[in-house]
C-alpha positions as CSV (number, residue, x, y, z in Angstrom):
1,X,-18.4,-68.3,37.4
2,X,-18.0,-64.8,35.9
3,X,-16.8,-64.8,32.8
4,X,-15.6,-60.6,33.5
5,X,-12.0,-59.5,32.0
6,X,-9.8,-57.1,33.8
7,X,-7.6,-54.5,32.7
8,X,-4.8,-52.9,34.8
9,X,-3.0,-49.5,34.5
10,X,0.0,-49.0,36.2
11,X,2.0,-45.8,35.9
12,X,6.2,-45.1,36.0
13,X,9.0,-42.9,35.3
14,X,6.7,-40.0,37.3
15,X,3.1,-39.0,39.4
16,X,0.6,-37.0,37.4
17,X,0.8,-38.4,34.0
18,X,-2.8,-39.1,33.7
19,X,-3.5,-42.6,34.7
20,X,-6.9,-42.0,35.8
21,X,-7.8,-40.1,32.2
22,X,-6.4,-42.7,30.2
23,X,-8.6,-45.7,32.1
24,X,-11.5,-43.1,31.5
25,X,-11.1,-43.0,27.4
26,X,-10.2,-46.5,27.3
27,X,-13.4,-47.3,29.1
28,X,-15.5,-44.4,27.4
29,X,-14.5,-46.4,24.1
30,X,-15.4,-49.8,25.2
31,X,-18.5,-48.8,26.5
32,X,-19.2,-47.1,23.3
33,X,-18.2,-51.2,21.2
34,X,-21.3,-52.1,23.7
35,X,-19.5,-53.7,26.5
36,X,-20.6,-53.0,29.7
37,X,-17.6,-51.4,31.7
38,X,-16.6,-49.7,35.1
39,X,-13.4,-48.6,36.8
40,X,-12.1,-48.8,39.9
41,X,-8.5,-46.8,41.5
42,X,-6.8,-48.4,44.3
43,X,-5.5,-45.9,46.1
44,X,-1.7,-46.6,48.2
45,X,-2.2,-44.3,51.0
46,X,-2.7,-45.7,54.4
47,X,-5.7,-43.2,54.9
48,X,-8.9,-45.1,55.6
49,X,-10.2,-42.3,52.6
50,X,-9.7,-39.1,51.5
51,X,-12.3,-37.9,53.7
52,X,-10.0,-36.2,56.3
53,X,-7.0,-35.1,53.9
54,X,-6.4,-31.7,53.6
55,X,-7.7,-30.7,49.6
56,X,-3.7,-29.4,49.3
57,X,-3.0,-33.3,49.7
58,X,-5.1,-34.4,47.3
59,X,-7.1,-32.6,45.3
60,X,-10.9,-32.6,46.2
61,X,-12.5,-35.5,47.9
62,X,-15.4,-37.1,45.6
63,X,-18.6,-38.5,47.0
64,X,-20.5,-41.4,45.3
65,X,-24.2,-41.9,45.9
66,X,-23.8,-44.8,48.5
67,X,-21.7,-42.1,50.5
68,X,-18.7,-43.1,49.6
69,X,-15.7,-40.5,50.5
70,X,-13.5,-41.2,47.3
71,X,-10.5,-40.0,45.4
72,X,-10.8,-37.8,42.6
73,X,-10.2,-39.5,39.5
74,X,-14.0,-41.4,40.2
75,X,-15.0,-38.3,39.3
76,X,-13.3,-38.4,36.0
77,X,-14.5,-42.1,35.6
78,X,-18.5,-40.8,36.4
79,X,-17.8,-37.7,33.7
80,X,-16.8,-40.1,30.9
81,X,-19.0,-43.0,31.5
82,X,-22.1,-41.3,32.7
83,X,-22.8,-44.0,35.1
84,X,-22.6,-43.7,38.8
85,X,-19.8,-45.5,40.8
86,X,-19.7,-46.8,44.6
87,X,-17.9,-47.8,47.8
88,X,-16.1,-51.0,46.1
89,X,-14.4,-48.7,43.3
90,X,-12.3,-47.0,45.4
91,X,-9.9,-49.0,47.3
92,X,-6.9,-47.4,49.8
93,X,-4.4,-49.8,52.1
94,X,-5.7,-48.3,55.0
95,X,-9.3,-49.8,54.1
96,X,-7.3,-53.2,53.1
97,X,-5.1,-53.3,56.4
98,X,-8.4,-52.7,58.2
99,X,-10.4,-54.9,56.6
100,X,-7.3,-57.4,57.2
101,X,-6.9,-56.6,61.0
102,X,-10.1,-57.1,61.8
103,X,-10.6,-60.5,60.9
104,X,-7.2,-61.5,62.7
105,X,-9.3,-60.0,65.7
106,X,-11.6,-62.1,65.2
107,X,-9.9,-65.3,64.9
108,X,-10.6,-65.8,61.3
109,X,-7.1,-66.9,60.4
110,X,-7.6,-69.7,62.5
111,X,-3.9,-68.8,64.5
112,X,-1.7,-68.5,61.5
113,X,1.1,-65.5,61.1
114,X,-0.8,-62.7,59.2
115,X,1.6,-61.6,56.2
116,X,1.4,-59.3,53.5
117,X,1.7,-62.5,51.4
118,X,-1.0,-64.0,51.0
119,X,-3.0,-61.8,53.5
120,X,-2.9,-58.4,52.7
121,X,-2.5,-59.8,48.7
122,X,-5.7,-62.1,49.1
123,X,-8.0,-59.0,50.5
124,X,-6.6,-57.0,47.7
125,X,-7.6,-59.4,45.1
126,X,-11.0,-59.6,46.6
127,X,-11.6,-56.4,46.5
128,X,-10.5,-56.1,42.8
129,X,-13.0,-58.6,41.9
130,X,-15.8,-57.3,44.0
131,X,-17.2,-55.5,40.7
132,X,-16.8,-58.2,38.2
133,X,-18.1,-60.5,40.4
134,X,-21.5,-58.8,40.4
135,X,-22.2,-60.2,36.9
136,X,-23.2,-56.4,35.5
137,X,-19.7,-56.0,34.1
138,X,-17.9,-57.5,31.2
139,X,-14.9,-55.8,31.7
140,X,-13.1,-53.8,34.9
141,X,-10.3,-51.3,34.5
142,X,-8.2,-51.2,37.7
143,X,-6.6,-48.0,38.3
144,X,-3.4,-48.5,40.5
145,X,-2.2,-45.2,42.2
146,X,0.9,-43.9,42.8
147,X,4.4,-45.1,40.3
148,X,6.0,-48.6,40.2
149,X,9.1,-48.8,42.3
150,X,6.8,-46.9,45.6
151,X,7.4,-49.0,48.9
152,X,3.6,-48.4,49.2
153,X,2.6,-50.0,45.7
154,X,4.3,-53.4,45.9
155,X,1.9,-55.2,47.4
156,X,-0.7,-53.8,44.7
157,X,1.6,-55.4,42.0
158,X,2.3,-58.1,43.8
159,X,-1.8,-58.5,43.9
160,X,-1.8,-58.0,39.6
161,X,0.8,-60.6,39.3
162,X,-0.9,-63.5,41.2
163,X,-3.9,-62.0,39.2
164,X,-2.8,-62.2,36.3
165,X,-1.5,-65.8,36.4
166,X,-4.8,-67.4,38.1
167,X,-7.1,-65.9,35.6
168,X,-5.0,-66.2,32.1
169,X,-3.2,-64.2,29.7
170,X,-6.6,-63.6,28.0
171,X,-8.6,-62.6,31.0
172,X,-6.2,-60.4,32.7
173,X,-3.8,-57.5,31.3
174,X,-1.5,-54.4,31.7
175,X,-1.3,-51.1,30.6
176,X,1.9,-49.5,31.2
177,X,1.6,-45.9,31.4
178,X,4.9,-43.8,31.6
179,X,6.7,-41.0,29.7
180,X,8.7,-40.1,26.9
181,X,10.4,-36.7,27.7
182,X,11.9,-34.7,25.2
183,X,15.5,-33.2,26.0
184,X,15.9,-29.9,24.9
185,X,19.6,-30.3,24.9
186,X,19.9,-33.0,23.1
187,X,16.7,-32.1,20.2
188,X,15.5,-36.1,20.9
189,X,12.8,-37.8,22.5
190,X,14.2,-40.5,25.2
191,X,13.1,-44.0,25.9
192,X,15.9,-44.7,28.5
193,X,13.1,-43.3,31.6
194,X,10.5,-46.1,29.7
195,X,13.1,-49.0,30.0
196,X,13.7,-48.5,33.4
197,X,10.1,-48.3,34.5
198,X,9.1,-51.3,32.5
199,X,12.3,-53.2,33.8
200,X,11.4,-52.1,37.4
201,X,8.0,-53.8,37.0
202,X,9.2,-56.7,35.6
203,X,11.3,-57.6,38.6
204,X,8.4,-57.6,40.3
205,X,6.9,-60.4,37.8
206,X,4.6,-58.2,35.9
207,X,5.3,-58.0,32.0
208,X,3.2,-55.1,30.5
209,X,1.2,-56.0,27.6
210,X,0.6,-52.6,26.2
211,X,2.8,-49.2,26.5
212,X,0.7,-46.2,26.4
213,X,3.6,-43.3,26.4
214,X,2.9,-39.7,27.5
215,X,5.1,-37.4,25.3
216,X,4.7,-33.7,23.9
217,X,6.0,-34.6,20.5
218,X,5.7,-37.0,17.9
219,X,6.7,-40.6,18.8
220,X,8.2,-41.9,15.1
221,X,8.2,-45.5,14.5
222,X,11.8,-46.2,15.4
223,X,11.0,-45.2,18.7
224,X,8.2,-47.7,19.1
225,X,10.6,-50.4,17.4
226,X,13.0,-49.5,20.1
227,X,10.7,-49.4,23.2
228,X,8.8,-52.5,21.4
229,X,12.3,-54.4,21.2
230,X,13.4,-53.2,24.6
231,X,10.6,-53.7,26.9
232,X,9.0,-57.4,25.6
233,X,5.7,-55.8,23.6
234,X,5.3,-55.7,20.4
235,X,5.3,-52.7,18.1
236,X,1.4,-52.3,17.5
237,X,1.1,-52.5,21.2
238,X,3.4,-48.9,21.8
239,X,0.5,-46.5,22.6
240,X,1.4,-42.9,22.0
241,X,-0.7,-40.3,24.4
242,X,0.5,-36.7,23.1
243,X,-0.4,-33.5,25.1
244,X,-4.5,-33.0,24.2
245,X,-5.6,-29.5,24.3
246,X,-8.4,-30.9,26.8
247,X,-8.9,-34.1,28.8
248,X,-12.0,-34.8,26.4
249,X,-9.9,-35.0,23.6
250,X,-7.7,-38.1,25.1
251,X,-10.8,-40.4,23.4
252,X,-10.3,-39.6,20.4
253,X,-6.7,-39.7,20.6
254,X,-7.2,-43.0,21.4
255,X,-9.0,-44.0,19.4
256,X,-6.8,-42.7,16.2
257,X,-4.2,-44.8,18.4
258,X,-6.4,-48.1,18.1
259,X,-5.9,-48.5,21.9
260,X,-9.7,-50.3,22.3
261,X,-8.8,-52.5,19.6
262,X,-5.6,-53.9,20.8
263,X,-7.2,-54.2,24.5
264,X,-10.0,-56.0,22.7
265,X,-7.3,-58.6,20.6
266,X,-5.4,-59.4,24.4
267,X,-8.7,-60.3,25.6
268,X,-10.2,-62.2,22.4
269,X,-13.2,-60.1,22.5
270,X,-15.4,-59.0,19.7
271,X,-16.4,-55.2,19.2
272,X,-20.4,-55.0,19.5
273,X,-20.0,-51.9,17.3
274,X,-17.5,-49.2,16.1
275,X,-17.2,-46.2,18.4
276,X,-19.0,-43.2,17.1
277,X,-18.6,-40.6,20.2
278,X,-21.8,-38.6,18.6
279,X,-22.9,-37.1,21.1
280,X,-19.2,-36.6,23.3
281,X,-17.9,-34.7,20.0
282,X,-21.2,-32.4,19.7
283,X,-20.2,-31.8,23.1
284,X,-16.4,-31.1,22.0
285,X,-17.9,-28.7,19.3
286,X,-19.3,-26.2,21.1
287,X,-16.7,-26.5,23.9
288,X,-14.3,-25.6,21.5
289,X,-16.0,-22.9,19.5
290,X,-17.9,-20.9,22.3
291,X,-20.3,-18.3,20.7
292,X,-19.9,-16.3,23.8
293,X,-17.7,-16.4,27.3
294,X,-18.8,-15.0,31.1
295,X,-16.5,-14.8,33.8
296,X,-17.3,-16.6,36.9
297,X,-16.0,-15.7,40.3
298,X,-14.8,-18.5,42.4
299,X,-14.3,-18.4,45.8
300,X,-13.1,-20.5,47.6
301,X,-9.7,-21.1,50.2
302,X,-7.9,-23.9,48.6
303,X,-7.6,-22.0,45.0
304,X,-4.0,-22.3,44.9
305,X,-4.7,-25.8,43.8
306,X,-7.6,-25.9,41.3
307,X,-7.9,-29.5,41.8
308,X,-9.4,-28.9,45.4
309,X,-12.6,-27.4,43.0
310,X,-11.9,-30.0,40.1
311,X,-15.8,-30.8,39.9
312,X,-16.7,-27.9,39.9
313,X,-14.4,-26.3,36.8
314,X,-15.8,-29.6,34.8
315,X,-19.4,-29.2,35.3
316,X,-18.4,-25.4,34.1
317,X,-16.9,-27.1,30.9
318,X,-20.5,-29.3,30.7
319,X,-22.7,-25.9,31.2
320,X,-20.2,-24.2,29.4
321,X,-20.7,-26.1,26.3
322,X,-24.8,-26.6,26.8
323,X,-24.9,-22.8,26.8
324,X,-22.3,-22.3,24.0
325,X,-20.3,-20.6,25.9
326,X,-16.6,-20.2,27.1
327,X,-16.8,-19.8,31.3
328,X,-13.9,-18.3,32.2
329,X,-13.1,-18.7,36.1
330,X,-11.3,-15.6,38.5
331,X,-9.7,-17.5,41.1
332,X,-10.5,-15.5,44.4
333,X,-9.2,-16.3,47.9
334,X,-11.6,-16.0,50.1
335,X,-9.2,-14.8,53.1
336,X,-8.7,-11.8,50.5
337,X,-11.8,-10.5,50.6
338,X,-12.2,-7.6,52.9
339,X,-15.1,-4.9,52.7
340,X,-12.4,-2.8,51.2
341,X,-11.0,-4.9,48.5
342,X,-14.4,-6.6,47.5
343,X,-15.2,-4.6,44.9
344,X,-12.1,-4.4,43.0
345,X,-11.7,-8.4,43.3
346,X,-15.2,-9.0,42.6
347,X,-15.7,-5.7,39.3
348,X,-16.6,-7.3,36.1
349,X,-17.7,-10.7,37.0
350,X,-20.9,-12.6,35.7
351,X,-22.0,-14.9,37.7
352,X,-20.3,-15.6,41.6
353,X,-19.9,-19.2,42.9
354,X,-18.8,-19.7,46.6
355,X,-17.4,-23.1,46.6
356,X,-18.1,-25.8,49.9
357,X,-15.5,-26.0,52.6
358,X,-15.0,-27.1,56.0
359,X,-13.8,-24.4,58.7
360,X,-13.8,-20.8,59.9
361,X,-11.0,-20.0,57.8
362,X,-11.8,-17.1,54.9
363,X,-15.2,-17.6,55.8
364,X,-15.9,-13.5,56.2
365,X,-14.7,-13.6,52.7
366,X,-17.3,-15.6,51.4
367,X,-19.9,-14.0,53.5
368,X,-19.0,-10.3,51.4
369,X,-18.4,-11.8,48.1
370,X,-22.4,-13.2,49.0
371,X,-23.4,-9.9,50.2
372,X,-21.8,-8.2,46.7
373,X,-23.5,-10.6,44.7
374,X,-27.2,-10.0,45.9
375,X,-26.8,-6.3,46.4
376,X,-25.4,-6.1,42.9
377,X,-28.1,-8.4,41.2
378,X,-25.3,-10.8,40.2
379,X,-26.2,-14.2,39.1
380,X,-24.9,-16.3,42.7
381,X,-24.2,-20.1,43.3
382,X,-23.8,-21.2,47.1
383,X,-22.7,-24.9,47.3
384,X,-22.4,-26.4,50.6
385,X,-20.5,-24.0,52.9
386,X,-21.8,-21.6,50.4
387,X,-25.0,-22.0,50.9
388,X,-24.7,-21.6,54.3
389,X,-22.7,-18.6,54.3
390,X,-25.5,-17.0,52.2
391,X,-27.8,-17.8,54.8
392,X,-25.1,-15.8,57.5
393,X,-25.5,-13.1,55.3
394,X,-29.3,-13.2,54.9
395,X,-29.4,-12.8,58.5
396,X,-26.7,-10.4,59.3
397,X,-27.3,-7.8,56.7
398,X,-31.1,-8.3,55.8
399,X,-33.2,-9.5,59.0
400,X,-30.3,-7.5,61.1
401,X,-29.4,-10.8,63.3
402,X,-26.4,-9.4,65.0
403,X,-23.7,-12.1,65.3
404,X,-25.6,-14.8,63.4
405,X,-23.5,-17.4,62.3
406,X,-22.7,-20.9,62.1
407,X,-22.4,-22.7,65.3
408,X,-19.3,-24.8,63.4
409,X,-17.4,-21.5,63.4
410,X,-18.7,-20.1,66.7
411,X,-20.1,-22.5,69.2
412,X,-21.5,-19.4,71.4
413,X,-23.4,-17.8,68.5
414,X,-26.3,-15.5,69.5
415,X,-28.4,-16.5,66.5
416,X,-26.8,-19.9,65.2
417,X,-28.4,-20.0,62.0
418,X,-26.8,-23.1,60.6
419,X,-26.4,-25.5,63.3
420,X,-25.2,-29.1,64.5
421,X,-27.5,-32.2,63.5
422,X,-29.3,-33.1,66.8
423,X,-27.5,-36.9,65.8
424,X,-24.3,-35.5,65.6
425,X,-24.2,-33.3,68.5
426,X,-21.7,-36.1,70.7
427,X,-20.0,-37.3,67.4
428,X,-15.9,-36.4,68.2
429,X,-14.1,-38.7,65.2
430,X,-13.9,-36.6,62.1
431,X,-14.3,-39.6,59.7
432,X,-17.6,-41.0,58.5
433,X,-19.4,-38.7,60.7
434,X,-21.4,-36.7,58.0
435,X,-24.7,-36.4,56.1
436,X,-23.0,-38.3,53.4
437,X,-24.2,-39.6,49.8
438,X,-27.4,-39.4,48.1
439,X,-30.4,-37.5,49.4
440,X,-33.8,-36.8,48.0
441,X,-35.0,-33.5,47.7
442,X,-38.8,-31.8,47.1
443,X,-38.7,-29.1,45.1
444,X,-41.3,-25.9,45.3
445,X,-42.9,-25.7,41.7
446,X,-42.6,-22.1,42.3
447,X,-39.0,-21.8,42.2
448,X,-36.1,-21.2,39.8
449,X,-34.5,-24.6,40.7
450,X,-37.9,-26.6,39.8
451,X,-37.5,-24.8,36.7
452,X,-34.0,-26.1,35.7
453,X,-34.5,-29.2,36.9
454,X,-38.1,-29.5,35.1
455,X,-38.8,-32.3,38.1
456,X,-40.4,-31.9,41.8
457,X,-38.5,-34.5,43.0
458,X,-34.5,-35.1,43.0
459,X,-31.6,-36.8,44.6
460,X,-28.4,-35.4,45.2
461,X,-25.2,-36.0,46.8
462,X,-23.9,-34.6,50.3
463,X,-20.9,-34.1,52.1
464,X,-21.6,-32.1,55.6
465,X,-22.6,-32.1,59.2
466,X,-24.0,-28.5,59.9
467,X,-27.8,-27.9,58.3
468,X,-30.0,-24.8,58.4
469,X,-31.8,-24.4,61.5
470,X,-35.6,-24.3,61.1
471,X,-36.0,-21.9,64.1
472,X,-35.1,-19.5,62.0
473,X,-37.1,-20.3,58.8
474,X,-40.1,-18.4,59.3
475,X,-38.6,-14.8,59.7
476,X,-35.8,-15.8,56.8
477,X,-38.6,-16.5,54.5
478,X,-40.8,-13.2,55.7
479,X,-37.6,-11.0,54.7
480,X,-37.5,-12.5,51.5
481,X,-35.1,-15.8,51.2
482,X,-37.1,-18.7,50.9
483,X,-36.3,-22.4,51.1
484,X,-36.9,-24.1,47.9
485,X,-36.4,-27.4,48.7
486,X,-36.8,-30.1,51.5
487,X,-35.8,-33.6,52.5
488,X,-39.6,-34.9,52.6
489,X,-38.1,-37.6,55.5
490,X,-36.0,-34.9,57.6
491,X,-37.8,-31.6,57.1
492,X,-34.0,-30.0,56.4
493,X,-33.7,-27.2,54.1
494,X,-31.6,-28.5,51.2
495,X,-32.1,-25.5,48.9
496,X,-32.4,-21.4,49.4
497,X,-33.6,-18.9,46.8
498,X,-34.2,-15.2,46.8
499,X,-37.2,-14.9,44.1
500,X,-36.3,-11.0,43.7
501,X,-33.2,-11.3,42.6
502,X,-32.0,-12.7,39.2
503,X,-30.7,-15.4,40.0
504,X,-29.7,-16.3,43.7
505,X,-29.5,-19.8,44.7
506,X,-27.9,-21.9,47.9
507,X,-28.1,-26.0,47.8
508,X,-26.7,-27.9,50.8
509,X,-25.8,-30.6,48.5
510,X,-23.2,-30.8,45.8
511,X,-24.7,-30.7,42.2
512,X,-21.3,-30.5,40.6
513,X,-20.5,-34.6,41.4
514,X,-23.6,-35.6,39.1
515,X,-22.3,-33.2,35.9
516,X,-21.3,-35.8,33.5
517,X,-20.5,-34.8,29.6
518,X,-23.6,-36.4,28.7
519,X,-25.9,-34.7,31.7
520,X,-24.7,-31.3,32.7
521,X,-26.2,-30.8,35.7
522,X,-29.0,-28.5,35.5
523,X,-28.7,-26.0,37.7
524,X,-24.9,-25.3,36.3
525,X,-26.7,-25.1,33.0
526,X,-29.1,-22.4,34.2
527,X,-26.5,-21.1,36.6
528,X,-24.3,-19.9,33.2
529,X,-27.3,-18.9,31.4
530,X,-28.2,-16.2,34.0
531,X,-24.6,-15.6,33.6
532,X,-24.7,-14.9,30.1
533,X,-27.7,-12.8,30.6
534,X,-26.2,-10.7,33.2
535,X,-23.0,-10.1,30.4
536,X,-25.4,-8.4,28.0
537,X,-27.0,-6.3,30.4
C-alpha cells in the first residue's frame, strides 16, 4: 500500500492565473523540506496531446525523455524541480476516453453501460495515482487544467471528490487558486469573483482546503477574515500570490506566505528540513543584477505568442544568469525577412537563434537570417528546423546546390538535403509519427559543442521526422560545415558546426527542454558567452 499524499490545484474566476507556477513553487519547497515530489497536469482537451495543436492554441508542445508530446507547464515543473518527468504526468480526456473505449472494445466491462460515472472517473483516478503508486514519491501535486464551472472539467472534479473521500482528509487536499481583482472605480480589492468560484466547486462536492489568491495589491487581513468566513477555510489557510517581478520569485513568495507549511499541517507531515533555496537565489542574484546584456535575435513564425518559444526564453534566463548577463530577445518573424529587409531587422544583434518549426511557411526567412549570421561572423543557434535550414543554406550559398532544400517543403527537390526517415517514408497520421524523446549523441572532441558540454557522449530530446541526408555529408564537410555529432546506433547527424566561424552551431534535437535553474543547458551557456563576446568586439 503506498503510503503517497496528493495535492490538487484547481483554478476559478479566470484561465492564465498561474496554476501550473504555483504547483511548481509549492513543490520546489517541498522538495527542498526533503520530501520526494512530482507533478502531474491533467489536461481537459479532447486532443489525444498537444502534439498536433497549432503553437497559437497552446503555447509550445513539451517533450519528456520517454517521448512524451506534453503540455507546457511540465516544462515549468522540470525547470523548478530539476528532475525529469514522463508520459503518466500529463494526462488529456482524449488519452482518458481512449484508454476508456478501448477496453469497452474489448469486452472488459463485461457488457455493462459505459458512463462517465464510474468509467471515465475510475480511469481518471488511475491515472492520477499512476505516480504515487510507483513508491518513488511521497507526495504528488495534481494540476487540473482549465477553470471550475468548464463543461470539460467536471468530470476531473468529479474524479478529486471521490478522491478525496476514499483516501482521507489527511491524504488528500485542495488548493483553490483564483483571483482578487482590484476595481479601479471603486479603489477596493473584491472577494465577490472568489465566493462564487469556491461556491461553484462546492456544488460539485469539493470543499477547498487552502485559497491561494492572485491579486496585484495587498490582501489586508479583513479580506482573508472575509474570504476565510465566506468560503469554509480558515484564515491562516488564505494564500495571497501578488504579481512577482519573475516566475522565480513565486517561491519565495511562498514561502514568506507559509504555503509549504500549511500543505504540510493538512497532511500531518513533518518538514525533513527548513527550505533554504541556496542555490535558486544565487541564481535570482545574478538574474536580477546582470553585469552586462546582448541582444539575441529570434526567429521564428509563431512570435506573436512567445509562449510558442517559452523553453527557449527560460533557458535564456538560465544562460543569462550563468553568464551574468541580461539576454534581451528581438522578436523577428520569419515571413519578414526578405534579402531586402534582413539587414535592418537583423543590425545590432549579438547572437541569432532560429527557433524549430514544422512547415514551409517563413522558412526563406530563416534560411537569410542563417545566411546573415555566418557571413557576418555572428554568434548562431539552429534548433531543429534551424538546424536544418542552416544546412539549406550551407548548400545553396556555399557548395552552390541550386534548389537544395528540404524534401518536407519541396517533395521534388533537386538536392534534398534534409530528407524523410527511410521508416517514415509511408507514415500519413500526423500524431506519434516522429523521432520523439531522448536520443544519444557522440560528440567530436574536436568541436565547440564537446567543449561546452565537457562530455563525448550525451542524450537529448527530439521532436521531428526529416534528418540530414548523409549523401550529402562528404562535400558539406569538404566546404567547411562539419557534423559534430552522431547517433552511434543510426549514423544520423544530430549536430552541425562551422569551425571558422565564431560560433556557428545546428543541433537536430532541442537542448532548450533539459535547461533547468539548476542546470543551464550548456550549449545556451556557451551560446550567450559568444554572445557577449561578439558585444565587445
Amino acid at each position: 500500500m503506498s503510503n503517497t499524499k496528493y495535492v490538487f490545484v484547481t483554478g476559478g474566476v479566470t484561465s492564465s492565473l498561474g496554476k501550473g507556477i504555483i504547483a511548481a513553487s509549492l513543490a520546489k519547497l517541498l522538495q527542498e523540506r526533503g520530501f520526494s515530489v512530482t507533478i502531474q497536469k491533467l489536461d481537459p482537451y479532447i486532443n489525444i496531446d498537444p502534439g498536433t495543436l497549432n503553437p497559437y492554441e497552446h503555447g509550445e508542445c513539451y517533450v519528456t525523455d520517454d517521448g512524451a508530446e506534453t503540455d507546457l507547464d511540465l516544462g515549468h515543473y522540470e525547470r523548478y524541480l530539476n528532475i525529469p518527468t514522463s508520459q503518466a504526468n500529463n494526462v488529456t480526456t482524449g488519452r482518458i476516453y481512449q484508454s476508456v473505449i478501448n477496453k469497452e472494445r474489448k469486452g472488459e466491462f463485461l457488457g455493462k453501460t459505459v458512463q462517465v460515472i464510474p468509467h471515465i472517473t475510475d480511469e481518471i483516478k488511475r491515472r492520477i495515482q499512476l505516480l504515487g503508486e510507483t513508491g518513488e514519491y511521497d507526495i504528488v501535486i495534481t494540476e487540473i487544467g482549465g477553470t471550475v464551472g468548464d463543461i470539460e472539467s467536471l468530470p476531473y472534479v468529479e474524479s478529486v471528490r471521490q478522491m478525496l473521500w476514499e483516501k482521507g482528509e489527511e491524504n488528500a487536499i485542495v488548493i483553490h487558486l483564483t483571483l482578487v481583482p482590484f476595481l479601479a472605480a471603486a479603489g477596493e480589492l473584491k472577494t465577490k469573483p472568489t465566493q462564487h468560484s469556491v461556491k461553484m466547486l462546492m456544488q460539485s462536492g469539493v470543499s477547498p482546503d487552502i485559497l491561494v489568491c492572485r491579486t496585484e495589491y495587498e490582501i489586508s487581513d479583513d479580506i482573508k477574515r472575509k474570504l476565510a468566513l465566506f468560503c469554509n477555510v480558515k484564515k491562516e489557510d488564505v494564500i495571497q500570490s501578488i504579481d512577482a517581478e519573475t516566475i522565480y520569485d513565486v517561491p519565495n513568495l511562498m514561502l514568506e506566505q507559509n504555503l509549504d507549511t500549511v500543505v504540510l499541517n493538512k497532511l500531518k507531515l513533518s518538514s525533513k528540513g527548513e527550505p533554504e533555496l541556496k542555490v535558486w537565489n544565487n541564481f535570482l542574484r545574478k538574474h536580477k543584477n546582470p553585469k552586462h546584456e546582448v541582444e539575441i535575435a529570434l526567429i521564428g513564425k509563431y512570435v506573436e505568442l512567445h509562449d510558442s518559444y517559452k523553453s527557449i526564453t527560460e533557458a535564456f534566463i538560465h544562460a543569462g544568469s550563468s553568464n551574468e548577463t541580461k539576454v534581451k530577445v528581438r522578436w523577428v518573424h520569419s515571413e519578414s525577412l526578405t534579402p531586402k529587409n534582413a539587414e535592418k531587422k537583423l543590425l545590432g544583434v549579438n547572437g541569432i537563434l532560429v527557433a524549430p518549426g514544422f512547415g514551409d511557411r517563413g522558412i526563406e526567412g530563416k534560411i537569410r537570417a542563417v545566411k546573415y549570421a555566418r557571413e557576418n561572423n555572428i554568434p548562431f543557434f539552429g534548433i531543429c528546423l534551424g538546424m536544418q535550414m542552416a544546412v539549406i543554406e550551407f548548400a545553396r550559398n556555399v557548395l552552390n546546390l541550386e534548389g537544395a532544400s528540404s524534401s518536407e517543403m519541396n517533395k521534388s527537390a533537386k538536392h534534398p538535403v534534409i530528407n524523410l526517415m527511410e521508416s517514415q517514408e509511408n507514415v500519413t497520421e500526423k500524431g506519434g509519427t516522429m523521432r520523439l524523446g531522448a536520443w544519444d549523441c557522440e560528440l567530436k572532441t574536436d568541436s565547440k559543442v564537446y567543449k561546452a558540454y565537457n562530455a563525448k557522449k550525451i542524450s537529448e530530446r527530439h521532436r521531428h521526422r526529416y534528418e540530414f541526408n548523409n549523401e550529402y555529408l562528404e562535400q558539406i564537410e569538404v566546404a567547411g560545415m562539419k557534423a559534430a555529432g552522431t547517433n552511434p546506433k543510426t549514423g544520423l547527424v544530430e549536430v552541425v558546426e562551422i569551425p571558422t566561424h565564431p560560433w556557428f552551431v545546428g543541433v537536430q534535437y532541442h537542448p532548450e527542454y533539459k535547461s533547468t535553474v539548476l542546470k543551464p543547458h550548456p550549449l545556451f551557456v556557451d551560446f550567450i558567452k559568444a554572445s557577449l563576446k561578439h558585444s565587445k568586439l
